[in-house]
N, C-alpha and C positions, 0 to 999 in steps of 0.2 A: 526548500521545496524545489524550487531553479536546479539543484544540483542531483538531486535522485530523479528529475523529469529528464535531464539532459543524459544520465547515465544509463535510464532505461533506453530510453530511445539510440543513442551510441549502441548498446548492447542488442538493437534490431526488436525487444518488448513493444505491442502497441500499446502504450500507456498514455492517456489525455490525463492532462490537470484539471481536476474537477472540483478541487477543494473550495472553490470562493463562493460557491452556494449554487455552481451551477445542479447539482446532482444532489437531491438527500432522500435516503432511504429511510422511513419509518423514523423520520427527526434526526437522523442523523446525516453528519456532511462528509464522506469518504474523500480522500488524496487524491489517488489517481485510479481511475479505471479502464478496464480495455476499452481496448477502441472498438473493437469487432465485437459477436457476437457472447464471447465468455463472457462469464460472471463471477470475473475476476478482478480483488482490491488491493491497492497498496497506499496501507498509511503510513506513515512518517512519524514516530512518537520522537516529542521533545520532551528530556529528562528533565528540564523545569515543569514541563504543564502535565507529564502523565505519568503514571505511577505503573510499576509492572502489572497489579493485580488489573487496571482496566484492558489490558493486553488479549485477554483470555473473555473478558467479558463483550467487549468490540469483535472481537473475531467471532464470537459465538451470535451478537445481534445481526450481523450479514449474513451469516446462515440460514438464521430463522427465515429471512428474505430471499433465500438461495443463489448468494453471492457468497463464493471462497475469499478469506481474506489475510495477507500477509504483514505483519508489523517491522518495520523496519525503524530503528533506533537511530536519531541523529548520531549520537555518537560512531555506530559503526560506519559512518560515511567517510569516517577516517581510515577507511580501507573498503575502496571499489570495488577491488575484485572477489571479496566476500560477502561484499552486497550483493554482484552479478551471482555468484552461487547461491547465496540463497533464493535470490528470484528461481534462477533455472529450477532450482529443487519443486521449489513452490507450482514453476509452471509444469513440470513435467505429471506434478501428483494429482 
């Protein structure tokens, strides 16, 4: 978690860690959310604890609550600066 908070923010993203139960929408507890006014999320999946198909099922229950939300795979933290693109993508959409 420490290393995609440090990256967004490095990368100039308002991103707060929210994960430790400060934030739960509709029973659920989101990663990181902006810090300002969007209603914008970024969780973290770990390939022990999450399975792809929850991928699509999470992004679609923040919707419902109209929060946009991006999944970002621990594994790809073994490369930063395709983390950084995906966020940008994410932010720009």
């Amino acid at each position: 978690m420490k290393h995609l908070g440090k990256l967004l923010n490095l990368a100039g993203y308002p991103y707060q860690f929210v994960g430790d139960g400060q934030v739960v929408i509709a029973g659920k507890f989101p990663d990181f959310l902006r810090s300002d006014r969007e209603k914008k999320i970024i969780e973290l999946f770990g390939e022990k604890w999450h399975k792809k198909a929850e991928e699509e099922e999470r992004i679609n229950h923040f919707a419902r609550h109209g929060y946009s939300a991006l999944i970002v795979w621990s594994k790809e933290l073994k490369h930063p600066d395709a983390v950084i693109a995906k966020v940008k993508i994410f932010e720009e959409g």
